[in-house]
Jmol script that loads the backbone (N, CA, C; Angstrom):
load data "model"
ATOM      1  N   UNK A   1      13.713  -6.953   0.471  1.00  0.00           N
ATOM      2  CA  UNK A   1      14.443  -6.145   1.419  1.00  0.00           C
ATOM      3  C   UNK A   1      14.697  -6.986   2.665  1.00  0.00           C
ATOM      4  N   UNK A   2      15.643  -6.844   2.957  1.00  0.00           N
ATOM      5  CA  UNK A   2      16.096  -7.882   4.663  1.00  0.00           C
ATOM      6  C   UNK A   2      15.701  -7.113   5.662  1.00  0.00           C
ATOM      7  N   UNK A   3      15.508  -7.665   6.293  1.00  0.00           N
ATOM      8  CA  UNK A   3      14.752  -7.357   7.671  1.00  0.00           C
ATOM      9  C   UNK A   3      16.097  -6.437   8.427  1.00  0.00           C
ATOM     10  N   UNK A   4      17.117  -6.879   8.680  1.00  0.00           N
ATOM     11  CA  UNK A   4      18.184  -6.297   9.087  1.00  0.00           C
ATOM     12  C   UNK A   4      19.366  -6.381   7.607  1.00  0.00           C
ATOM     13  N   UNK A   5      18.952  -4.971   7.205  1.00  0.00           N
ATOM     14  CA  UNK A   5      20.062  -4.887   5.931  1.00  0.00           C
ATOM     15  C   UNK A   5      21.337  -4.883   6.763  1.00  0.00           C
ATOM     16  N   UNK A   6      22.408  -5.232   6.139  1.00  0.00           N
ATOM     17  CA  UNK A   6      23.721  -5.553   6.349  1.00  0.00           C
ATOM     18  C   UNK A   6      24.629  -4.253   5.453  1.00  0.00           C
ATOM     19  N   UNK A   7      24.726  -3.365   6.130  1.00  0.00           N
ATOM     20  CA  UNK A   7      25.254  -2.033   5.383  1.00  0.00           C
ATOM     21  C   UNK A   7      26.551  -2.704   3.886  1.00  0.00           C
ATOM     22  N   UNK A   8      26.509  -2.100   3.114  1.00  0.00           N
ATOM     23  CA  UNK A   8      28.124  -2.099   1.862  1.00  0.00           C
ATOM     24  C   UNK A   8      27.621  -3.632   1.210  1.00  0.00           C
ATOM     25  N   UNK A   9      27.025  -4.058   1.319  1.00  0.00           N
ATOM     26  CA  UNK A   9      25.837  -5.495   0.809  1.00  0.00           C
ATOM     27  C   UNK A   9      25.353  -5.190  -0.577  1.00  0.00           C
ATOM     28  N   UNK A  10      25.274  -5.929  -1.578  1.00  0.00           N
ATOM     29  CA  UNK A  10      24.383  -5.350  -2.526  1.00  0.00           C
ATOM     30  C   UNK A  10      23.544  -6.512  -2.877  1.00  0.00           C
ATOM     31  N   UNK A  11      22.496  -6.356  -3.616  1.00  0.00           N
ATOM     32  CA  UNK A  11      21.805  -7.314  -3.942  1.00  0.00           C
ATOM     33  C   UNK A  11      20.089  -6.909  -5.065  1.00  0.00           C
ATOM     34  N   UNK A  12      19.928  -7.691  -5.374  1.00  0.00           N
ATOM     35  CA  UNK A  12      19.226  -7.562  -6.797  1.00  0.00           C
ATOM     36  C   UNK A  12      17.723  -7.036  -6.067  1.00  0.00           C
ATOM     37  N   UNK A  13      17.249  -6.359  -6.572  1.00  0.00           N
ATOM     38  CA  UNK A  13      15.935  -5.408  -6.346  1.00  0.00           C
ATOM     39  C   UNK A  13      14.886  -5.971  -7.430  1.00  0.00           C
ATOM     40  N   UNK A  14      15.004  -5.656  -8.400  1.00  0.00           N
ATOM     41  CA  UNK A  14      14.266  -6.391  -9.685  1.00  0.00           C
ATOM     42  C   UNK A  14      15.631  -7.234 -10.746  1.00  0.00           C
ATOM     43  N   UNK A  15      14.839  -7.993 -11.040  1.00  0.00           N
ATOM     44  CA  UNK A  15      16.216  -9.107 -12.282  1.00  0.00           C
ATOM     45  C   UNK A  15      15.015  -9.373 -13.743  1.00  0.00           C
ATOM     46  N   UNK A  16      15.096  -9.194 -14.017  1.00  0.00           N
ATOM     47  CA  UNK A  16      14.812  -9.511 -15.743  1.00  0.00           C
ATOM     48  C   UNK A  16      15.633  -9.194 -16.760  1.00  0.00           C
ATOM     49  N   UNK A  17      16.761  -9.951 -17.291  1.00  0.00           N
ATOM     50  CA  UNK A  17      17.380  -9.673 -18.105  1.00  0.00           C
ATOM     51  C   UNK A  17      17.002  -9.473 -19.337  1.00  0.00           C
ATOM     52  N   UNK A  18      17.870  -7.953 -19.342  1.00  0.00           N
ATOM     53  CA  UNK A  18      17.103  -7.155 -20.466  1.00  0.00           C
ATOM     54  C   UNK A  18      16.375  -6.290 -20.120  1.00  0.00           C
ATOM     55  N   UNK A  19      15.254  -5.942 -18.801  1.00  0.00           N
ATOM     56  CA  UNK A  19      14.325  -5.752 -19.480  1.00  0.00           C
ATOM     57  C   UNK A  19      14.552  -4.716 -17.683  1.00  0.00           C
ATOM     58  N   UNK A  20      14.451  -5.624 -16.428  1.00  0.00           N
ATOM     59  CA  UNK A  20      15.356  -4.428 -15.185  1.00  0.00           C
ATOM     60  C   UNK A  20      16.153  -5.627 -14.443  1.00  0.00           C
ATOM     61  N   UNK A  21      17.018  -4.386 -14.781  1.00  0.00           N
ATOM     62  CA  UNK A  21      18.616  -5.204 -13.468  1.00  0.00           C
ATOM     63  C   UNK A  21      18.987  -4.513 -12.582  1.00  0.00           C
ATOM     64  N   UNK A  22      17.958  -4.145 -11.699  1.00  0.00           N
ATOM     65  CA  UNK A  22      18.186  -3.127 -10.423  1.00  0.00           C
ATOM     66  C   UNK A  22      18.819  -3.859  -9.249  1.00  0.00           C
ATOM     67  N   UNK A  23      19.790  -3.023  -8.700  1.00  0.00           N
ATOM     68  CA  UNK A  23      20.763  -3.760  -7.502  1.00  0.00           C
ATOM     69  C   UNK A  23      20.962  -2.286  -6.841  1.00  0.00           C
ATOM     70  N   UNK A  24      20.414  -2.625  -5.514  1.00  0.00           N
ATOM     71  CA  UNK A  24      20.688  -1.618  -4.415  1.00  0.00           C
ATOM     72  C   UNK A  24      21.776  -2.034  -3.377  1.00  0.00           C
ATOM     73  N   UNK A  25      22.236  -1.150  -2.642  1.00  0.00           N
ATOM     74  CA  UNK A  25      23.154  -1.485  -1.979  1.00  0.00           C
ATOM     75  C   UNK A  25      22.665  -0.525  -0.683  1.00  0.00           C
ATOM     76  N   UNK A  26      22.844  -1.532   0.789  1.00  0.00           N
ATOM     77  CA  UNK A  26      22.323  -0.490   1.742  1.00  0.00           C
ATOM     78  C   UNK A  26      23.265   0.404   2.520  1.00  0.00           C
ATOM     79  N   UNK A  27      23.132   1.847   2.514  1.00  0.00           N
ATOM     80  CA  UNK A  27      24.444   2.922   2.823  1.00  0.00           C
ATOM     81  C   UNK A  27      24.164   3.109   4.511  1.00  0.00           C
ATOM     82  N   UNK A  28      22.878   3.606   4.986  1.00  0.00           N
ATOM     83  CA  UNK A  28      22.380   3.935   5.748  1.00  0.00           C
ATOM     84  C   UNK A  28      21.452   3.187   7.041  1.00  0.00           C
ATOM     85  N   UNK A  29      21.390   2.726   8.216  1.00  0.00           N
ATOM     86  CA  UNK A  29      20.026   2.375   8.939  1.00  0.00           C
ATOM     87  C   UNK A  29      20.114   3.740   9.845  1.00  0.00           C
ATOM     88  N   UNK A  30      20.087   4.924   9.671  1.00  0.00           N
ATOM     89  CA  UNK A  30      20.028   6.009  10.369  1.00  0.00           C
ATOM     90  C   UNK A  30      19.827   7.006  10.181  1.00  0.00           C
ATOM     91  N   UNK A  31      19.334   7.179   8.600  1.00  0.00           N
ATOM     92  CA  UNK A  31      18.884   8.806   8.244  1.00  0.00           C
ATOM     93  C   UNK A  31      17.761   9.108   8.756  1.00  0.00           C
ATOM     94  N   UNK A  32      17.907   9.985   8.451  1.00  0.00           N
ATOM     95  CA  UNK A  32      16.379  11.488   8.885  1.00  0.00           C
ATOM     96  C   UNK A  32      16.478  11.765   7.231  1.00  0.00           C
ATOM     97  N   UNK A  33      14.432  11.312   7.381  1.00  0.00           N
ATOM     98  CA  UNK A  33      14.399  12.208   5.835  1.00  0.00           C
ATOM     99  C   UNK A  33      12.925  13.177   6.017  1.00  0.00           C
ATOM    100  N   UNK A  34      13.020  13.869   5.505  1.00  0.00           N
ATOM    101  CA  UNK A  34      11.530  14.611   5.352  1.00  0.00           C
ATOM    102  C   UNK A  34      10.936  14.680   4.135  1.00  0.00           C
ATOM    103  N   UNK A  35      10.115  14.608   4.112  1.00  0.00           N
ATOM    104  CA  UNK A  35       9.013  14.445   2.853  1.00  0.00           C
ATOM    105  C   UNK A  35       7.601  14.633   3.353  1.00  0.00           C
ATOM    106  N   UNK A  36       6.728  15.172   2.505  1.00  0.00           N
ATOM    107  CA  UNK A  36       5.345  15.942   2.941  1.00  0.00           C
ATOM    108  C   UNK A  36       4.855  15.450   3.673  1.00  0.00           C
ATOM    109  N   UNK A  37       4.462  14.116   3.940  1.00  0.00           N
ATOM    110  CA  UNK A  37       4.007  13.399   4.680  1.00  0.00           C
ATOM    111  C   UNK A  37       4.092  13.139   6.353  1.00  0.00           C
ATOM    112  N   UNK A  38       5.866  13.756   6.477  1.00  0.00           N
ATOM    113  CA  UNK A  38       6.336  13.821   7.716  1.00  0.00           C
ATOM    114  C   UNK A  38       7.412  13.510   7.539  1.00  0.00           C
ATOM    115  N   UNK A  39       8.322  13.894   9.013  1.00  0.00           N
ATOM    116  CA  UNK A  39       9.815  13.197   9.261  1.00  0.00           C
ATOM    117  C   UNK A  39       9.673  11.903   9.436  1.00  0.00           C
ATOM    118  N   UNK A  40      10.906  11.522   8.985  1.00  0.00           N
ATOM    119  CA  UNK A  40      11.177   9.930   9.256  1.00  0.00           C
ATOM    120  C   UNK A  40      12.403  10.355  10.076  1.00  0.00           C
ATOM    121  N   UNK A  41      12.902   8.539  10.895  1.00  0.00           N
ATOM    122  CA  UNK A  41      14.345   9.036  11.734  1.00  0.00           C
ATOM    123  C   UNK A  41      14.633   7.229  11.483  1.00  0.00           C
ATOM    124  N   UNK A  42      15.549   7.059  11.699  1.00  0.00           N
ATOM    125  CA  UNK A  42      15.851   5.936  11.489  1.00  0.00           C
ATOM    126  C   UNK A  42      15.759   5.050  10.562  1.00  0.00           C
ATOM    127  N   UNK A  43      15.782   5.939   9.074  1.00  0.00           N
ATOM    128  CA  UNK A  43      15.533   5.214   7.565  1.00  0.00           C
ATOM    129  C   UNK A  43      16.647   4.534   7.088  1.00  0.00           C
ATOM    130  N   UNK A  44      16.350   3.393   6.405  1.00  0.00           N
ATOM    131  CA  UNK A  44      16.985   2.815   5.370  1.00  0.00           C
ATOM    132  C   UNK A  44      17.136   3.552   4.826  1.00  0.00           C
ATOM    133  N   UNK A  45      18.572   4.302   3.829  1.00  0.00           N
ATOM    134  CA  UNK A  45      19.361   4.769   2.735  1.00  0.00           C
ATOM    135  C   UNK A  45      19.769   3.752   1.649  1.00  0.00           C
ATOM    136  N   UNK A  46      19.556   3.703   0.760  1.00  0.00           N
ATOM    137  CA  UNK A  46      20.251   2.759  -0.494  1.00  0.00           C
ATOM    138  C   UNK A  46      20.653   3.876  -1.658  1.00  0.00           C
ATOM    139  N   UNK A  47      21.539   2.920  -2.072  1.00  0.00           N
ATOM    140  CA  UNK A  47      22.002   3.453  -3.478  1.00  0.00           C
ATOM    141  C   UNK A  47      21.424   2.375  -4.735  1.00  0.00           C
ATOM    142  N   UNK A  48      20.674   2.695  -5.761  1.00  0.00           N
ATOM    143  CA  UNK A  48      20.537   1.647  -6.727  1.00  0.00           C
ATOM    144  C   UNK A  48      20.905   2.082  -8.493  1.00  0.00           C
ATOM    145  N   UNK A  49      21.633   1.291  -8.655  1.00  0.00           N
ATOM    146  CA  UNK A  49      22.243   1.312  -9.796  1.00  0.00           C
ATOM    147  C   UNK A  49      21.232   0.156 -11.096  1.00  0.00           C
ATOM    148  N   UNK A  50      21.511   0.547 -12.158  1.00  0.00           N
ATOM    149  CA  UNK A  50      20.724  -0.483 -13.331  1.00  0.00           C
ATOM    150  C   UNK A  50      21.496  -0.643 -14.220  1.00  0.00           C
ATOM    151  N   UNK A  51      22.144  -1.859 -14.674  1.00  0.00           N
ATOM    152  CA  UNK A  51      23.247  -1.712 -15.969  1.00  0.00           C
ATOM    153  C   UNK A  51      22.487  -1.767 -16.922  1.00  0.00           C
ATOM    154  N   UNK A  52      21.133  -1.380 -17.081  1.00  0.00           N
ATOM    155  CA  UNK A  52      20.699  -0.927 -18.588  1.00  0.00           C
ATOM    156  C   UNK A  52      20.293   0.463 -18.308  1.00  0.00           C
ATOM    157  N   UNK A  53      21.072   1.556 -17.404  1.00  0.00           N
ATOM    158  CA  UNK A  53      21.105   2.701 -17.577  1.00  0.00           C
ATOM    159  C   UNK A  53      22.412   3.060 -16.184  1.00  0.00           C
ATOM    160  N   UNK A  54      23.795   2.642 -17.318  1.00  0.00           N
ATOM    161  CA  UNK A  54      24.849   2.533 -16.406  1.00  0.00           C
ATOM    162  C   UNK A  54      25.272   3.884 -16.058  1.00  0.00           C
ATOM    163  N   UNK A  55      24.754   5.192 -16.057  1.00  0.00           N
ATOM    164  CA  UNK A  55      25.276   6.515 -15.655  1.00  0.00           C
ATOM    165  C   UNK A  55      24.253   7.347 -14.902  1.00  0.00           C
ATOM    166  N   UNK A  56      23.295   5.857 -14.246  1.00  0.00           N
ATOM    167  CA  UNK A  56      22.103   6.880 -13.615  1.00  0.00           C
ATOM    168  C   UNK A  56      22.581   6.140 -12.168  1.00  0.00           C
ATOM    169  N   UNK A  57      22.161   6.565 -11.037  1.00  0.00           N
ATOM    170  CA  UNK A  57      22.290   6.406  -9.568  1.00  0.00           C
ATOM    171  C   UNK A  57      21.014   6.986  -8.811  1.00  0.00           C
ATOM    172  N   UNK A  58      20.740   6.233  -8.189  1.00  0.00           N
ATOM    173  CA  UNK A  58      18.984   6.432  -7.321  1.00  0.00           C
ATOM    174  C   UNK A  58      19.391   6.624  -5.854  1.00  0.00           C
ATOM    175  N   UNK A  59      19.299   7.598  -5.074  1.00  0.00           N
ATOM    176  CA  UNK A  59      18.815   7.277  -3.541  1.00  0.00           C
ATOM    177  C   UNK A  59      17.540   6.922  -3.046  1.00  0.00           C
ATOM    178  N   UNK A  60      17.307   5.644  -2.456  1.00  0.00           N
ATOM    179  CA  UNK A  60      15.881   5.256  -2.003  1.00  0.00           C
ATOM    180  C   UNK A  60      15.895   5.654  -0.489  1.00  0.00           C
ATOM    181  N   UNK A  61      14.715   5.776   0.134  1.00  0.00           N
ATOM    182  CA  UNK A  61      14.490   5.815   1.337  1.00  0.00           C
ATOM    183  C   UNK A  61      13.492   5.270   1.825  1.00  0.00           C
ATOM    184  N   UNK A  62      13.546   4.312   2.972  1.00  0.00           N
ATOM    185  CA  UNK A  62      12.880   3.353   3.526  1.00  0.00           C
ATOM    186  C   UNK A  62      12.280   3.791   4.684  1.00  0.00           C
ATOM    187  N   UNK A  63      11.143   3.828   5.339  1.00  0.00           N
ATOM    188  CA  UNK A  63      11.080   3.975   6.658  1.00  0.00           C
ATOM    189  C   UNK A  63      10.473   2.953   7.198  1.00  0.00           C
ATOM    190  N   UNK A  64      10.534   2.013   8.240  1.00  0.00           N
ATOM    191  CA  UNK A  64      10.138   0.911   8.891  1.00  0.00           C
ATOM    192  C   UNK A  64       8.472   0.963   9.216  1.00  0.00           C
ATOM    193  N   UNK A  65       7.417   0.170   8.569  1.00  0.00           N
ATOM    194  CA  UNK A  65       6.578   0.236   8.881  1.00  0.00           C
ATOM    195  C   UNK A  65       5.598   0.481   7.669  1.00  0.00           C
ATOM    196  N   UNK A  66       6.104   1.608   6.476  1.00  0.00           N
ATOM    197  CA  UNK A  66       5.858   1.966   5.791  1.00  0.00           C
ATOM    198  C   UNK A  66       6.189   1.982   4.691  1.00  0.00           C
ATOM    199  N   UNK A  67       7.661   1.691   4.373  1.00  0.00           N
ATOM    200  CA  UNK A  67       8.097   1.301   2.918  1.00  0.00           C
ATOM    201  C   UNK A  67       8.764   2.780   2.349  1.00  0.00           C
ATOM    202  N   UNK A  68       8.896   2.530   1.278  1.00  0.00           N
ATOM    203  CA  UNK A  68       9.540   3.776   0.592  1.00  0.00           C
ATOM    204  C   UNK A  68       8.911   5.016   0.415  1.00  0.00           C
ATOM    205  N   UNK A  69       9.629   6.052   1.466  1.00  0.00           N
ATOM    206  CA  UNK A  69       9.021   7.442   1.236  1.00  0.00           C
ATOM    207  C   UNK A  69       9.717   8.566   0.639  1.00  0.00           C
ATOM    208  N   UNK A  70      11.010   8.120  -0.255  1.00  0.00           N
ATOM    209  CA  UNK A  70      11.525   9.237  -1.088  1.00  0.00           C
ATOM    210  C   UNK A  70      12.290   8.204  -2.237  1.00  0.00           C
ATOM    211  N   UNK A  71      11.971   8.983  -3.144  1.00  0.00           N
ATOM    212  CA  UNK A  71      13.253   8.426  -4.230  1.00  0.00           C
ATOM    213  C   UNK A  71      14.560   9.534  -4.811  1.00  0.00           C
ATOM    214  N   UNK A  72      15.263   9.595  -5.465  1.00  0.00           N
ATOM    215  CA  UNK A  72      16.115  10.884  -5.716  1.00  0.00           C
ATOM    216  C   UNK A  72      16.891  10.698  -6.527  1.00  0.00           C
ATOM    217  N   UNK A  73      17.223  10.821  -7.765  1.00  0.00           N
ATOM    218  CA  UNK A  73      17.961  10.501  -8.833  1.00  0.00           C
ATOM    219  C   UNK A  73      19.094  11.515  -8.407  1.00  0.00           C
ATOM    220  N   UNK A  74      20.703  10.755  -8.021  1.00  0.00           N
ATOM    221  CA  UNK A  74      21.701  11.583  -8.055  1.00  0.00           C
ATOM    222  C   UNK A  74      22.719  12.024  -8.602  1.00  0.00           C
ATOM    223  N   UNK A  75      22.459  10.742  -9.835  1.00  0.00           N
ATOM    224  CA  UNK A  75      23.169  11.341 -10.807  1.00  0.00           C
ATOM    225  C   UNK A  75      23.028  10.714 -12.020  1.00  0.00           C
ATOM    226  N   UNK A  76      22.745  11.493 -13.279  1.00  0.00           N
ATOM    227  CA  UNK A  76      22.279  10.912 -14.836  1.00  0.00           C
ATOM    228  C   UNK A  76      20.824  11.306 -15.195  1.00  0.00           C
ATOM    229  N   UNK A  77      20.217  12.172 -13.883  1.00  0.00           N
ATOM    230  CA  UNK A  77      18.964  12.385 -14.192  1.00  0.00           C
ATOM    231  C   UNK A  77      18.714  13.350 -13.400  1.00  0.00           C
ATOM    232  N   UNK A  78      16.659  13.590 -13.061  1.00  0.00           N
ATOM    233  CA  UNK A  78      16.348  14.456 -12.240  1.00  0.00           C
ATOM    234  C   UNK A  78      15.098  14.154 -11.618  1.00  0.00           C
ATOM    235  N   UNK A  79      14.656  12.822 -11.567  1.00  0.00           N
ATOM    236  CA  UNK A  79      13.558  12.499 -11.161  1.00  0.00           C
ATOM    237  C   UNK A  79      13.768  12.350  -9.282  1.00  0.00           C
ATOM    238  N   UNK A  80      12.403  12.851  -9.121  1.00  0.00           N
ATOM    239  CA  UNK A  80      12.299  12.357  -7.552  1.00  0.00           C
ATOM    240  C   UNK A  80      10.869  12.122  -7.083  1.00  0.00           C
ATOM    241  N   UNK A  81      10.541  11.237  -6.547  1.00  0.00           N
ATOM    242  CA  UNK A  81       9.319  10.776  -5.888  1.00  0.00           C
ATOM    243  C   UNK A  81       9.398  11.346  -4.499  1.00  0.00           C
ATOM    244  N   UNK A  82       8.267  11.793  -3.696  1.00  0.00           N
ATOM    245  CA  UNK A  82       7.872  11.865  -2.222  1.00  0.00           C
ATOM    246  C   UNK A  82       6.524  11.130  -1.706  1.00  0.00           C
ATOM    247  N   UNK A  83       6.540  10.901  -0.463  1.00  0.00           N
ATOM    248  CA  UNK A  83       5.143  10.442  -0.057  1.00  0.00           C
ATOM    249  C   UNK A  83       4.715  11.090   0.386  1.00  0.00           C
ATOM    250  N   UNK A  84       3.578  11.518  -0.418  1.00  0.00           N
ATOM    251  CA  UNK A  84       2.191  12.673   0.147  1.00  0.00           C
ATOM    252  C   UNK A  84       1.519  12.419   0.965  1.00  0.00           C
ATOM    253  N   UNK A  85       0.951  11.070   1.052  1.00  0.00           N
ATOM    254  CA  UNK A  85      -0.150  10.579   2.234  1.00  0.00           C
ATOM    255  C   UNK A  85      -0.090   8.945   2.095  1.00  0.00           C
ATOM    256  N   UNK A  86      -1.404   8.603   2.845  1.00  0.00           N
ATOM    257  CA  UNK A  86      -1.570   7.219   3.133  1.00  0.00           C
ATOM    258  C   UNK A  86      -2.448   6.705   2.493  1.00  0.00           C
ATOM    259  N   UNK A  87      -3.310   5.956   1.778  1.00  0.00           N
ATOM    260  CA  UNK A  87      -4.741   6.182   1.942  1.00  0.00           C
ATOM    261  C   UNK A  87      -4.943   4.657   2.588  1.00  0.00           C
ATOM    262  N   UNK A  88      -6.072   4.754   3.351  1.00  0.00           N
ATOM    263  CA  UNK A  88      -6.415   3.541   4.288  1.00  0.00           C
ATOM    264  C   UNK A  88      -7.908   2.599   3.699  1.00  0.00           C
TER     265      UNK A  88
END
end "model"
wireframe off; spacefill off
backbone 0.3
color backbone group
């Protein structure tokens, strides 16, 4: 992940051909997301696509400090991840 994503950018997330060819692209440095854990404000948004599952689409969400606190399948599926807690 870049330190300062460059919005409409895409670039490879995982590469193993064959096996994952994940490429996100960054939409967002300004959402608000909520998830159990708490609000976020100023999240990374991505879109990630996999051409070994070319009709699925992921929203990720990033929050600075902490890493990914939502996932959201938006289309080809129905999976979604949240962050519940921390553990220290």
């Amino acid at each position: 992940m870049q330190a300062r994503p460059q919005l409409g950018r895409k670039f490879r997330q995982e590469w193993y051909q064959g096996q994952a060819e994940d490429v996100y692209e960054a939409l967002s440095t300004s959402a608000t997301r909520s998830v159990p854990y708490g609000t976020f404000t100023n999240v990374l948004r991505t879109r990630e696509t996999n051409a070994l599952e070319p009709g699925v689409r992921d929203n990720k969400y990033y929050a600075r400090g902490i890493g990914s606190i939502n996932e959201l399948t938006v289309h080809g599926g129905n999976e979604r991840l949240d962050l519940v807690d921390i553990l220290r």
